[in-house]
Residue frames as qw, qx, qy, qz and C-alpha x, y, z in Angstrom:
[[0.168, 0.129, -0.123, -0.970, -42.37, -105.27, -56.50],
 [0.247, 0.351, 0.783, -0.451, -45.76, -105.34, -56.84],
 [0.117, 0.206, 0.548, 0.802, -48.13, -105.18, -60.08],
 [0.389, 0.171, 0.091, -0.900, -50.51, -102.97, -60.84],
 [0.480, 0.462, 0.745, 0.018, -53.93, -104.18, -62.18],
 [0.539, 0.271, 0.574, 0.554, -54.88, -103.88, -65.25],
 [0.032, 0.878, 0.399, 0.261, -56.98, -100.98, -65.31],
 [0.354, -0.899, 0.189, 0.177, -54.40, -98.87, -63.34],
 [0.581, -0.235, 0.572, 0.529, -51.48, -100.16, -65.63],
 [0.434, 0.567, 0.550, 0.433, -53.29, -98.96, -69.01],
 [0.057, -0.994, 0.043, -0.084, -53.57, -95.15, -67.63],
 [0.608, -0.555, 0.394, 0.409, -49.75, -95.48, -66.72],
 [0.442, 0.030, 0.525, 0.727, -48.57, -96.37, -70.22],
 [0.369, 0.546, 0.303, 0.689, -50.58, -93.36, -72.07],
 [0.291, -0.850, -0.186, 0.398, -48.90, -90.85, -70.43],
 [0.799, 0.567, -0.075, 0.186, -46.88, -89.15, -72.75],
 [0.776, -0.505, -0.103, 0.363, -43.54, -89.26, -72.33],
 [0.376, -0.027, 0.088, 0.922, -42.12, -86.00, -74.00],
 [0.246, 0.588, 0.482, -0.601, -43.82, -83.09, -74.12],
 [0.307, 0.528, 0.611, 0.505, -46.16, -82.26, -77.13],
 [0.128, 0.185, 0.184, 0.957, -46.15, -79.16, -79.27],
 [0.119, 0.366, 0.365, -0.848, -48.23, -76.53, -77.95],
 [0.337, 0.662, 0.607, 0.282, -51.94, -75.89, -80.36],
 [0.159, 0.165, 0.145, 0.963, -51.38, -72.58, -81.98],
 [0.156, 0.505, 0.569, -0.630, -53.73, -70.00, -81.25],
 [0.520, 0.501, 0.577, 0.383, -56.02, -68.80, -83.56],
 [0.057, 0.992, 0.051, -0.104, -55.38, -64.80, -83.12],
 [0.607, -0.359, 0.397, 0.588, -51.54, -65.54, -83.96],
 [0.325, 0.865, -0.046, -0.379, -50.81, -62.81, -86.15],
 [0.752, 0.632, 0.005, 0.188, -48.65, -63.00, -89.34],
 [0.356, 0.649, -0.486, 0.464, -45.66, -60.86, -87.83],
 [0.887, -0.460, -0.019, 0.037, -45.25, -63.33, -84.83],
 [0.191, -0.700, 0.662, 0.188, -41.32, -63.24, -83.31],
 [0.662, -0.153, 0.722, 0.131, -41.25, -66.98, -84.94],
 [0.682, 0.593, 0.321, 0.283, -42.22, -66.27, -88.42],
 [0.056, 0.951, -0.305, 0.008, -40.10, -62.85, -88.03],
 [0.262, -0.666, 0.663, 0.219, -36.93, -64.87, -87.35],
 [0.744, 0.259, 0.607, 0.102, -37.89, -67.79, -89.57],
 [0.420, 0.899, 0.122, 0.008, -37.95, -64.99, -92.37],
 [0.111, -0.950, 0.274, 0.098, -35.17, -63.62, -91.09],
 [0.612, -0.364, 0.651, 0.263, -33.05, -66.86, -91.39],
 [0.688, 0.423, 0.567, 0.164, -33.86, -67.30, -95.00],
 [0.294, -0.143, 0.236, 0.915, -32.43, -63.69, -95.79],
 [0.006, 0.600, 0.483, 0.638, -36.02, -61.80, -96.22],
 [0.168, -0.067, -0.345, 0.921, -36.46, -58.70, -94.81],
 [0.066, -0.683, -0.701, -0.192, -40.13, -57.53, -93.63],
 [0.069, 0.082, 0.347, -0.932, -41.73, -54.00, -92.96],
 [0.055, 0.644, 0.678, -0.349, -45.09, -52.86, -92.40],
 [0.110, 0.227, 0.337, 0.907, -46.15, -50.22, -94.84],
 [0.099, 0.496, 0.496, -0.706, -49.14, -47.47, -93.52],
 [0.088, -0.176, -0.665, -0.720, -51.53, -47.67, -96.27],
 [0.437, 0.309, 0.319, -0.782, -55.33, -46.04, -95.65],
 [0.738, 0.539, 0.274, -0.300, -56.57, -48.28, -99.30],
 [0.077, -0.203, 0.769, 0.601, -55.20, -50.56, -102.27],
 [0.733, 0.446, 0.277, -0.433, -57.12, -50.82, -105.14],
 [0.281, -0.169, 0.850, 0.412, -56.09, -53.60, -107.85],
 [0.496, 0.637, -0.042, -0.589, -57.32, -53.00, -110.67],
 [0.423, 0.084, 0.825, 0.365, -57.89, -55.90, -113.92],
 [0.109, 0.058, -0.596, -0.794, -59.22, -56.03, -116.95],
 [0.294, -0.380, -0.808, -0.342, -62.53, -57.03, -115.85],
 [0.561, -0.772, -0.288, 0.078, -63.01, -55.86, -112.10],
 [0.052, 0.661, -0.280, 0.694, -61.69, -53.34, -110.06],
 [0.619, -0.222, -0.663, 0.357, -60.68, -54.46, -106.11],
 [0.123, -0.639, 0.337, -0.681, -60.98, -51.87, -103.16],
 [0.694, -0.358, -0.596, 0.189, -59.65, -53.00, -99.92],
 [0.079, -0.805, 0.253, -0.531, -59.97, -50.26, -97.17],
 [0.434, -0.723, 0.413, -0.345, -57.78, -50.09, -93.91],
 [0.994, 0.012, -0.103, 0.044, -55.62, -53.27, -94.80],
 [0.582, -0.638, 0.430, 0.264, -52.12, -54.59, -93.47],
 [0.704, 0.686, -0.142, 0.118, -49.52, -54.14, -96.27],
 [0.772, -0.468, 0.363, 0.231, -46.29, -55.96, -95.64],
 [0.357, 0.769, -0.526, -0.069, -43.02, -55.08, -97.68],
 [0.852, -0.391, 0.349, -0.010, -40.85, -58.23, -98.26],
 [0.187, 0.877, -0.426, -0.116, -37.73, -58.17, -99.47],
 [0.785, -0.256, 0.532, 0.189, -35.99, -61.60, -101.03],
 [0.551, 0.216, 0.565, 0.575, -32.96, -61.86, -103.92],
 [0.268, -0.162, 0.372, 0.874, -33.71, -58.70, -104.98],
 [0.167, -0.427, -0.651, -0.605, -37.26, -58.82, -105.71],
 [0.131, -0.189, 0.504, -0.833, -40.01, -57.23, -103.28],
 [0.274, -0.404, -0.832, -0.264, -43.24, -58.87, -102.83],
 [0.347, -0.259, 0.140, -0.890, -46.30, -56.62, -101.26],
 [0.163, -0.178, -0.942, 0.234, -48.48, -58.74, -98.77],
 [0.397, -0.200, -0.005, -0.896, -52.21, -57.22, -98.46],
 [0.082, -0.306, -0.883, 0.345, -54.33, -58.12, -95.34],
 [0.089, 0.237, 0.024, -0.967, -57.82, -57.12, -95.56],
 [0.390, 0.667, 0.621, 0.128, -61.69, -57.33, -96.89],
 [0.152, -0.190, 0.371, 0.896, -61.91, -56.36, -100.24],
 [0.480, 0.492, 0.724, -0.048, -65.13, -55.66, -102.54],
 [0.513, 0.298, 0.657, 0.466, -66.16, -55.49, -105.87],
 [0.036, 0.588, 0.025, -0.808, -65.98, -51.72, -107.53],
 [0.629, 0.650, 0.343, 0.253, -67.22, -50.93, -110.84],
 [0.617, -0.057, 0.122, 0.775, -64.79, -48.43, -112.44],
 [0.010, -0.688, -0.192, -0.700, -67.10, -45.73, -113.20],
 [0.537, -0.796, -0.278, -0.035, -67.36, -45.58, -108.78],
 [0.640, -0.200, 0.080, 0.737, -63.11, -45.25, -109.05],
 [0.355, 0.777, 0.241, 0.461, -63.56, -41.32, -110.21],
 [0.387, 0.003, -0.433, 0.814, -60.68, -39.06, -108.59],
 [0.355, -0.452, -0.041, -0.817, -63.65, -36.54, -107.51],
 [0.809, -0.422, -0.159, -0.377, -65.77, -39.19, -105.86],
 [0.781, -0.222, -0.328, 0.484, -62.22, -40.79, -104.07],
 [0.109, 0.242, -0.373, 0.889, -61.35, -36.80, -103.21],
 [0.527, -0.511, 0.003, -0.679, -65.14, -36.05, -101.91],
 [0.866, -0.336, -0.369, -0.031, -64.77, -39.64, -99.60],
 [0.529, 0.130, -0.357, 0.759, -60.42, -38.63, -98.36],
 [0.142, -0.912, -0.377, -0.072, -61.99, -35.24, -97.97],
 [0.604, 0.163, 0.096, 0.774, -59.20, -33.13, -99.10],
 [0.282, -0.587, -0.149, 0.744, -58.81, -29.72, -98.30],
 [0.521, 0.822, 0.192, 0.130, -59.19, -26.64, -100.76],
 [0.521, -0.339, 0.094, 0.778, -56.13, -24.88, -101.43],
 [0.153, 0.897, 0.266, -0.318, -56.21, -20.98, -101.66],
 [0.633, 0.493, 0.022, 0.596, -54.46, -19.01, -104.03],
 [0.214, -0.968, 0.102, -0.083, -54.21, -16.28, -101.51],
 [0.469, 0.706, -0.351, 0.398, -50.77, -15.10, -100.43],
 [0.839, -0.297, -0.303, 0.342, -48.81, -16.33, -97.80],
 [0.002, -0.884, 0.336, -0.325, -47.24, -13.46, -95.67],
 [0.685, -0.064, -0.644, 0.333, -44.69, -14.40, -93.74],
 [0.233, -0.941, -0.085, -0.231, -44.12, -12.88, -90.06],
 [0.393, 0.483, -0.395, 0.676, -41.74, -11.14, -88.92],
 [0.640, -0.678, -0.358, 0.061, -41.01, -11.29, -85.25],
 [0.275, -0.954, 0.122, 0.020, -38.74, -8.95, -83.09],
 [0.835, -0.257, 0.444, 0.199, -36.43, -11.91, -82.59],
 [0.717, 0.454, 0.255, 0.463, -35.50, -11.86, -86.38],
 [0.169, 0.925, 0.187, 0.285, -35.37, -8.12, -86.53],
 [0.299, -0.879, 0.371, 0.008, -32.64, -8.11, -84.06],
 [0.866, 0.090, 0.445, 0.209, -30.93, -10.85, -85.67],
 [0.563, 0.723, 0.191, 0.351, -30.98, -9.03, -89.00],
 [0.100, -0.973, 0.088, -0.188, -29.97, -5.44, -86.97],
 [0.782, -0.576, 0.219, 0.092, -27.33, -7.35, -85.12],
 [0.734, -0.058, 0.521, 0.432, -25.48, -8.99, -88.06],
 [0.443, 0.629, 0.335, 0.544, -25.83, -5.99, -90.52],
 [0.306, -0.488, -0.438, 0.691, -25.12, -3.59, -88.16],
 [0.129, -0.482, -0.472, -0.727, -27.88, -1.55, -89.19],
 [0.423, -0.059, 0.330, -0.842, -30.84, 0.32, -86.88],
 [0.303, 0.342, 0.888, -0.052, -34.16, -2.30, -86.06],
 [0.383, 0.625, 0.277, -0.622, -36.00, 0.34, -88.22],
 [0.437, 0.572, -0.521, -0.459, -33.94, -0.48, -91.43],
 [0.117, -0.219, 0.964, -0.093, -33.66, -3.70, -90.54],
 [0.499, 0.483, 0.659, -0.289, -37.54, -4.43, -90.78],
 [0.481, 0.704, -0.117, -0.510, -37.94, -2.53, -93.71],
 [0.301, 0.610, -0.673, -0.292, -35.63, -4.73, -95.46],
 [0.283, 0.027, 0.904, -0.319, -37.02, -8.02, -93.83],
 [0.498, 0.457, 0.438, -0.592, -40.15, -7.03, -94.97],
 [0.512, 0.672, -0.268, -0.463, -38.90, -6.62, -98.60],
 [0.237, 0.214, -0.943, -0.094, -36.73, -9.70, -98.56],
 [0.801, -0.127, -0.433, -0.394, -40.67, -11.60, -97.44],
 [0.821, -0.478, 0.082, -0.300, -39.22, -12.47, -94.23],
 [0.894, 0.167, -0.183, 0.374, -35.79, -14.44, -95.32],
 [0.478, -0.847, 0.023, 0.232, -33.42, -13.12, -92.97],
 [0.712, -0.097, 0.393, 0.574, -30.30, -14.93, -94.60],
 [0.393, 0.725, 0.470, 0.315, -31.66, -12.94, -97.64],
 [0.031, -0.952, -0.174, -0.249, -31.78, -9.83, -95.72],
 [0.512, -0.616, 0.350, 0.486, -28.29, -9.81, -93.65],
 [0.651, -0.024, 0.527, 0.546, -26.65, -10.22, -96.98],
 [0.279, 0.787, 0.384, 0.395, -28.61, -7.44, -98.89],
 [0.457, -0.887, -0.048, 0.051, -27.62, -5.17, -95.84],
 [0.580, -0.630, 0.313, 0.412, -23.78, -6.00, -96.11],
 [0.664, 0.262, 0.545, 0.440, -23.61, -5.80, -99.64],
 [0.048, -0.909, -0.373, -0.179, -25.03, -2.72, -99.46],
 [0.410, -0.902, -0.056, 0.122, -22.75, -1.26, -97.46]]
């Protein structure tokens, strides 16, 4: 056999000879399949929780972190909340349920009355099972607000 020179005998030996761990990326997220089963071996259960804003709230400052990743974990009995997310400094007079409804933008609710309708469909329903006419049948639909269940049963009681 025949040697190598030197310079061609030094690149030979640092090859490596098992292969080497991979360099994490740096977008690898938190609920990767490897930290999910890593978790999973250790007997803690994770979910994802759909949260639009936490605000933590101390005796000195007041956190708000909108549109963050809130992770339920479950170990032994205890739960621990995980919040991903920029947060920034609130004063507490800016935490007023008006000024957090006028930002949600919440509906008004009316006091008006809710009719219900009545559709043919019911009305023969009602006529069907109470053997009654569809003329008494509405009328009595109408008074029972549309509850049918309401209104078969007023019908056969009746009778």
């Amino acid at each position: 056999m025949v040697k190598l020179p030197k310079e061609m005998q030094s690149k030979v030996k640092s090859k490596p000879k098992r292969p080497q761990p991979s360099v994490k990326r740096d977008g690898q997220q938190f609920g990767s399949r490897q930290m999910r089963r890593r978790m999973a071996q250790q007997g803690v259960d994770m979910e994802p929780i759909d949260a639009t804003r936490v605000i933590i709230e101390g005796p000195e400052k007041t956190m708000v972190i909108d549109q963050p990743e809130v992770f339920l974990m479950k170990q032994a009995g205890q739960e621990i909340y995980q919040v991903i997310g920029q947060g920034e400094e609130v004063s507490p007079e800016d935490l007023t349920i008006e000024s957090m409804e006028a930002e949600i933008d919440i509906p008004a609710i009316e006091d008006s009355e809710i009719k219900p309708t009545i559709t043919e469909n019911d009305i023969m329903l009602v006529a069907a099972q109470a053997n009654v006419d569809k003329k008494e049948a509405e009328s009595v639909l109408k008074e029972c607000n549309g509850d049918i269940a309401k209104a078969i049963l007023f019908l056969k009681n009746r009778l």
